[in-house]
N, C-alpha and C positions, 0 to 999 in steps of 0.2 A: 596614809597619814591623814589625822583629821585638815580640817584648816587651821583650827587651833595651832598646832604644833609648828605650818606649812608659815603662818606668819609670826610666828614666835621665832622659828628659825632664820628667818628673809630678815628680820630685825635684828639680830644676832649679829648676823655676818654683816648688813648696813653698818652697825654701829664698832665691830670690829673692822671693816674697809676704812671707815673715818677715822679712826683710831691711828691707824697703819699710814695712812696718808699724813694726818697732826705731826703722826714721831716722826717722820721721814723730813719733813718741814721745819721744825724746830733742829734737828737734827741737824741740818744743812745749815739754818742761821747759825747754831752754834759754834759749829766746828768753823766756818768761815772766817771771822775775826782773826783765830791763830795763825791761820792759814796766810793771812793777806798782812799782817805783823809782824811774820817770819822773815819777810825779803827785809836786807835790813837797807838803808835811805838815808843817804842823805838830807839834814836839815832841808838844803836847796831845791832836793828835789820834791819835797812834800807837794801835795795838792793842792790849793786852795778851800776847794770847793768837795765837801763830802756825797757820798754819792749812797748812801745807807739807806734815807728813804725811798731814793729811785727803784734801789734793788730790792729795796722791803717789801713795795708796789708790785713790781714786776714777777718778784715770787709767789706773792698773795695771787696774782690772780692766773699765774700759771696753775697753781694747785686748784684752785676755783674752776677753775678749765678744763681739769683733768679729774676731778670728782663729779663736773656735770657731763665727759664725757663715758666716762667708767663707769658710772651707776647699772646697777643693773636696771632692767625692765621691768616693769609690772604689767605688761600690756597682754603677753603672753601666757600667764595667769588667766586673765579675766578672758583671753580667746576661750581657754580649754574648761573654764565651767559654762561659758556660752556653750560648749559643743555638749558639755556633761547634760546640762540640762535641755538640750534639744533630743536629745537620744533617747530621756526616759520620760 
């Protein structure tokens, strides 16, 4: 495969990985809300204090965490035309 194709494809799947990760993300905020509405409560026992941004936070940068740990590499790329080009 040229390199053309080699980084057309490695962008491809980047931008399909982010993808996959965004729907999984909103996925989870959405369905939450029902979820945590369902238990039904008493007046008296409601909360005070909402806890929406804390959790908004905390997921944001969980995903943030797990996209800089999941990326793939480019490093091993750039090994294997250092070796291409030493060889000829």
């Amino acid at each position: 495969m040229t390199n053309a194709i080699k980084r057309r494809t490695a962008r491809v799947a980047r931008s399909a990985y982010r993808a996959i990760i965004a729907a999984l993300l909103i996925g989870c905020m959405l369905l939450t809300p029902p979820v945590a509405m369902a238990a039904k409560k008493k007046e008296e026992d409601l909360p005070t204090k909402s806890y929406v941004l804390s959790y908004f936070i905390v997921m944001t940068l969980l995903g943030v965490g797990l996209m800089t740990v999941c990326r793939p590499g480019t490093r091993k790329d750039k090994v294997d035309e250092k070796k291409r080009k030493e060889e000829f």
